[in-house]
N, C-alpha and C positions, 0 to 999 in steps of 0.2 A: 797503591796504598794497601796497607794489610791492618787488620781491624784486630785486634786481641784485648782481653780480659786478664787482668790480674786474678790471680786465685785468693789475696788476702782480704776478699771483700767475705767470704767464706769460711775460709781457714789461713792455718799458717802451716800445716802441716798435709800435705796431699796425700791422701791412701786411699787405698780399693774402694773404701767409702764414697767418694766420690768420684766416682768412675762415671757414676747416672749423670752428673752435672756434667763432666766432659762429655758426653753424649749430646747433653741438652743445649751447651754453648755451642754446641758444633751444628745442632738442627737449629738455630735460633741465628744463624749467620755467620759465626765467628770463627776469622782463620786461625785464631792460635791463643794460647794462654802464655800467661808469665806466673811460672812457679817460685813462691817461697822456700828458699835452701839456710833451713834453719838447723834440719837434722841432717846428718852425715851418713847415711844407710844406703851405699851405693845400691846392694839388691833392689830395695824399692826405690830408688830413681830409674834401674836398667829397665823396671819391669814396667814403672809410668811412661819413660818410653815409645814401650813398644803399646802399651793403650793408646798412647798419643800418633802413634806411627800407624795403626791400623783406622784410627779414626782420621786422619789428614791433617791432624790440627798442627801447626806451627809452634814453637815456643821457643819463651826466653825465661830469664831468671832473677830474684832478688836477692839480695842478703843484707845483713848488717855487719857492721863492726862493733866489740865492745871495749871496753875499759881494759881490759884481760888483754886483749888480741890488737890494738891501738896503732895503727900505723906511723901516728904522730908522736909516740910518745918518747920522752927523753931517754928512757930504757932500752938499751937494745934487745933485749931479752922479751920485750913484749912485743916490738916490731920483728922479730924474729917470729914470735907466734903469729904476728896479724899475716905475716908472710904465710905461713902455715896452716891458717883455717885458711884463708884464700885460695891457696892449691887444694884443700878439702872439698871447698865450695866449686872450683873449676872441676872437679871430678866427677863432683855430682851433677854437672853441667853437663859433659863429655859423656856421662852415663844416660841420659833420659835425652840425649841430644838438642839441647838448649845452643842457642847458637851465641849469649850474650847472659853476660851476669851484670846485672844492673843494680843501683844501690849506693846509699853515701859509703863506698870503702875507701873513702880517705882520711875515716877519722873515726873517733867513738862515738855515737851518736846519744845524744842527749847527753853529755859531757862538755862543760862547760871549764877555761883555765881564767875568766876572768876580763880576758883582753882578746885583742885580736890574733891570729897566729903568728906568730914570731920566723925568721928566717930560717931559725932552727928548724922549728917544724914545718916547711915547707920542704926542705932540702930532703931533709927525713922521710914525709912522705911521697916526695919522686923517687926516692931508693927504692921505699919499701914495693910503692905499684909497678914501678918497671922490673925487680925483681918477677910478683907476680904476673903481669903482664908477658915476660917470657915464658912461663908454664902454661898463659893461656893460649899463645902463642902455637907451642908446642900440641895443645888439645884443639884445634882449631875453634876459641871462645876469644870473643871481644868485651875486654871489661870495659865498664858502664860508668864512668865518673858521675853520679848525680849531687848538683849542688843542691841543700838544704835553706830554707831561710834562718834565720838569727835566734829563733826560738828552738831550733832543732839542732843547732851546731854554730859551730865560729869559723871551723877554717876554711871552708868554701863556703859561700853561702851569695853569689850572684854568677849570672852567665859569662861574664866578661874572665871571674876569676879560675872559673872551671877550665875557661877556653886557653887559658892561659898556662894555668897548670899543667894540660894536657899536652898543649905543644911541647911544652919547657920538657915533659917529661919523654916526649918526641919517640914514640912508640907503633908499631901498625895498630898493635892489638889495646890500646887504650885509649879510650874517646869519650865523649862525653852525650850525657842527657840533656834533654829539655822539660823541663816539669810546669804547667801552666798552674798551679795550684801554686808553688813558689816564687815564680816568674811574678804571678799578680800582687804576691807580697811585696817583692824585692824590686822590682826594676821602674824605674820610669818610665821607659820606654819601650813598650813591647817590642814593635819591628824592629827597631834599633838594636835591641839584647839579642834578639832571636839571628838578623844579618850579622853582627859583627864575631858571633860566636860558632854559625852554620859549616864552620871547616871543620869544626870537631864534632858536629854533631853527628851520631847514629841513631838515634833512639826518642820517640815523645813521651811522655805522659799525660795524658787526656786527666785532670781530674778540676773537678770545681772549686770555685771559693770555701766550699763549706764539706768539701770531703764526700759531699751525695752526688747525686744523676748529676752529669755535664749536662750543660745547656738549663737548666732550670736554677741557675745564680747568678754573681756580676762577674766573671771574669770576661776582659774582653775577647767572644768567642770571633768576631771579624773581625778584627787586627790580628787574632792569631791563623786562623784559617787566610786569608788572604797573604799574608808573610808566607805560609806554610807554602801557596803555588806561587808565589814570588818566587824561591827558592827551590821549586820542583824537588819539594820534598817526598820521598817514594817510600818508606822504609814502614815499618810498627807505630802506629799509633794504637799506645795500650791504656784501658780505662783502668784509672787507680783511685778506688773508693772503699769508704770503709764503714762499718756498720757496730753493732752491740752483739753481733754473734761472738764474736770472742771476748770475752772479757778484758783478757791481757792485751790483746790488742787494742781493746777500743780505750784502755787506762793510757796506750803508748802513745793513741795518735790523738787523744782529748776527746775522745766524742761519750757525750754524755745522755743525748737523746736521739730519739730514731729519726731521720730524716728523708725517710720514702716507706714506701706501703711495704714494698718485700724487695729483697734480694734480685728474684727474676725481673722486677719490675724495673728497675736501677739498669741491669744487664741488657735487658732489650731497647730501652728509651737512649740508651749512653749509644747504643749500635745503631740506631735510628740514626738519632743525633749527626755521629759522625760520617756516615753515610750520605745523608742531606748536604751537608758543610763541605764536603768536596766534590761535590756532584758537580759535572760539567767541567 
C-alpha cells in the first residue's frame, strides 16, 4: 500500500513555495503527493519533478473539466477542446512524472442539464476519453475516471456506473477511482460497490463525510478497509481534504467553517489513521 496526500488541502497551484511542505510530508511519512494540474506551465511541472524525484516522493495527478472543455457536450467543437486540455493536462503529467491523472474528466463539473445523461452523451464521452486515453497511452499516464455524487455532476455519479463506462470504453489506459467521501453519499452498499466495480479500479480516495481528517466522521471506515484486503488492494490510497486556505476553493467544494486545528494536523492524523486501518 502507498499512502499519499493531495496538495489541494494547501493549494491548487504547486510552486517553489511549497517545496518546504514537500519536504515536510516526506518527513512526516508520506510516499507521495497528488498534484493539482490546473495551469499548464510545463517548466514548472518538469522542475516539481525533479524536487519530487530528489525527495522520493511518488505522485499522481488531478484536474477538472469545464463548461468550455465538456467532454459530454452536444458541440463537437468543445469535445474537441475537452480532448485538448486533457492532452495539456497529460503533459503536465509526463513532465513532473505523475503516473495517473485522476478527476471527474467525464464531464463539466458542477454543470448540471436537468436530467440524467442521455445516450447521446455517453457515446460522446467514450469518444472523447478513449481519444484522450490514447495520448495517455502514448506518455505512459493512466487516466482516472472519478465518479461524482449528484450534487457535483449527473453523468457518472455511482461506482457501478463508472465501472461500466470504463469497460464500455475498453481502454489499457483508462480506469476508474474509488472515492469514500462519494461512495458514502451514493451507494448502499459499500462492499457490494466497491467488489462489483474493483476490475476498473486503480486508484482510492481516502477522504471523510465532512471533507476533514479521515477517521474522525461517519463514513463506514470497516466496511471500507476490510473490502479494501478482501480485494488485495495494493495501489494509492490518497487523503483528499479540504480546508478555507483557498478561498476559491473552499466556495467550490462548500466548506464554510474550519474543521481541524491546522493543516499539518489533518496530514499527520489522516497517515496515522490509514496506516492503523491496514496494519496486519
Amino acid at each position: 500500500m502507498k499512502f499519499g496526500m493531495n496538495m489541494l488541502l494547501w493549494t491548487s497551484d504547486v510552486t517553489e513555495d511549497h517545496y518546504p511542505l514537500l519536504e515536510n510530508l516526506k518527513a512526516w511519512g508520506f510516499d507521495g503527493v497528488e498534484l493539482p494540474i490546473f495551469d499548464m506551465e510545463v517548466g514548472k511541472f518538469q522542475k516539481l519533478g525533479k524536487k519530487l524525484d530528489a525527495l522520493q516522493l511518488g505522485r499522481t495527478a488531478v484536474t477538472v473539466c469545464t463548461d468550455a472543455e465538456n467532454p459530454i457536450s452536444p458541440d463537437k467543437a468543445i469535445r474537441d477542446a475537452a480532448v485538448e486540455r486533457l492532452k495539456k493536462a497529460i503533459d503536465m503529467c509526463a513532465a513532473s512524472g505523475a503516473t495517473h491523472l485522476c478527476g471527474p474528466i467525464h464531464s463539466a463539473l458542477g454543470t448540471f442539464s436537468g436530467a440524467g445523461p442521455t445516450a447521446d452523451e455517453w457515446n460522446w464521452g467514450k469518444d472523447t476519453l478513449h481519444q484522450a486515453a490514447d495520448y495517455a497511452q502514448k506518455n505512459n499516464v493512466t487516466l482516472v475516471c472519478e465518479y461524482l455524487n449528484r450534487f457535483e455532476c449527473y453523468f457518472l455519479t455511482n461506482a457501478a456506473d463508472d465501472a461500466k463506462f470504463c469497460r464500455e470504453v475498453n481502454h489499457p489506459n483508462l480506469k476508474m477511482m474509488y472515492d469514500t467521501f462519494h461512495a458514502n453519499i451514493e451507494e448502499k452498499d459499500l462492499a457490494a460497490a466497491m467488489k462489483g466495480c474493483w476490475d476498473q479500479v486503480v486508484h482510492v480516495h481516502i477522504s471523510e463525510n465532512d471533507r476533514s481528517t479521515p477517521g474522525e466522521g461517519h463514513v463506514d471506515w470497516d466496511t471500507t478497509f476490510k473490502t479494501l484486503k478482501e480485494l488485495k488492494y495494493d495501489g494509492w490510497l490518497m487523503v483528499e481534504a479540504f480546508g478555507l486556505a483557498l478561498p476559491a476553493l473552499a466556495a467550490a467544494t462548500k466548506i464554510w467553517r474550519r474543521m481541524f486545528p491546522t493543516e499539518e494536523y489533518l496530514a499527520r492524523n489522516a497517515l496515522a489513521f490509514m496506516k492503523k486501518r491496514t496494519a496486519g
